[in-house]
PADREN-771500 format. One record per residue (C-alpha): y, x, z; chain; residue in three letters. Coordinates in pm, whole numbers, plus 50000, padded with zeros to 5 digits. Each point is the difference from the previous one (the first is absolute). Layout:
north,east,up,mol,type
Y,X,Z,A,ALA
...
This chain:
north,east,up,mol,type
50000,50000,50000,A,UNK
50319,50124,49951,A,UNK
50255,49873,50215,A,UNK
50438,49964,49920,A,UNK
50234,50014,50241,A,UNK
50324,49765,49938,A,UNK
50266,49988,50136,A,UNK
50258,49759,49815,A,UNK
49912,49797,49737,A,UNK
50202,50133,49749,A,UNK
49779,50283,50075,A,UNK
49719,49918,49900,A,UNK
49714,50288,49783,A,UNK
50078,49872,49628,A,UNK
49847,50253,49801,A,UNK
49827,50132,50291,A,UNK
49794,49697,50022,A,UNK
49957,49972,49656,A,UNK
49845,50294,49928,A,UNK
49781,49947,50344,A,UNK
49873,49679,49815,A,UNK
49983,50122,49681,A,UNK
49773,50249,50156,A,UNK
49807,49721,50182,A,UNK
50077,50162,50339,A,UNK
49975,49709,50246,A,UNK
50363,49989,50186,A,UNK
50080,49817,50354,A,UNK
50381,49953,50001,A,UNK
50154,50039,50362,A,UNK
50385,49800,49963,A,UNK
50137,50135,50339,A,UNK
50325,49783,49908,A,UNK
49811,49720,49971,A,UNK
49852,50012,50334,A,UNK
49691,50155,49925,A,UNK
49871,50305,50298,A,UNK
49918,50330,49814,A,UNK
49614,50072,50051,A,UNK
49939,50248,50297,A,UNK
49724,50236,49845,A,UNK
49933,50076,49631,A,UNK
49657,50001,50087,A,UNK
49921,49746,49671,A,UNK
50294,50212,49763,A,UNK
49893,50217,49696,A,UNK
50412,50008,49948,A,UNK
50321,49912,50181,A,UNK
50285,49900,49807,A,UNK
50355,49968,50240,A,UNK
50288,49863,49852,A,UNK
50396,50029,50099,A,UNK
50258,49739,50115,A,UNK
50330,49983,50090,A,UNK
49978,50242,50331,A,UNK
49943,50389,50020,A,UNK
49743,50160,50126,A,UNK
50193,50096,50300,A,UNK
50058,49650,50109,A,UNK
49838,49803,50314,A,UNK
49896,49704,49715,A,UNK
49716,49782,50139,A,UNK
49688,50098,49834,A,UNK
50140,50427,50022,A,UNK
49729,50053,50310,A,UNK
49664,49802,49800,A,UNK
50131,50144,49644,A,UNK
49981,50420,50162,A,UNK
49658,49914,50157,A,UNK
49886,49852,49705,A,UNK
50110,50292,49782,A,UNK
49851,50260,50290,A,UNK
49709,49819,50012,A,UNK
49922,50040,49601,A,UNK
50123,50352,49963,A,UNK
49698,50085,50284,A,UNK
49783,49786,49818,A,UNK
50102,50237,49685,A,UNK
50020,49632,49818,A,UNK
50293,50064,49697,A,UNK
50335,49876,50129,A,UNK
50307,49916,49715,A,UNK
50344,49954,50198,A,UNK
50244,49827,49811,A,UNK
50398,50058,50166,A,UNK
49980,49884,50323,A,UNK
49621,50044,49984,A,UNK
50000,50359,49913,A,UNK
């Protein structure tokens, strides 16, 4: 599974998700504006796709603490990671 990260909805992965389908990846779509809780573990991930917004990266936003663990917890897991603004 390879799971996206957004966090606006004019942010969403366009040609990013495109190509994922094109490629028949399966995707999960995580829309942290839309109230949805990013996952706590990759443990299911073959990919991790995080998307920007309107904040930085140095900003208290809500989902800042969940989003870092999510990215630590993939880099350990050595599962590719693609950071778009905010998300890289």
């Amino acid at each position: 599974m390879i799971q996206i990260v957004e966090h606006a909805p004019q942010e969403g992965p366009y040609a990013i998700g495109t190509a994922l389908e094109a490629a028949g990846l399966p995707v999960r779509v995580c829309r942290v504006w839309a109230g949805d809780r990013v996952p706590e573990t990759g443990d299911d991930l073959v990919g991790l796709v995080v998307m920007g917004g309107p904040m930085a990266a140095y900003d208290d936003f809500p989902s800042r603490s969940a989003d870092l663990a999510l990215l630590r917890a993939a880099l350990e897991a050595e599962i590719p990671v693609l950071g778009v603004c905010l998300g890289a």
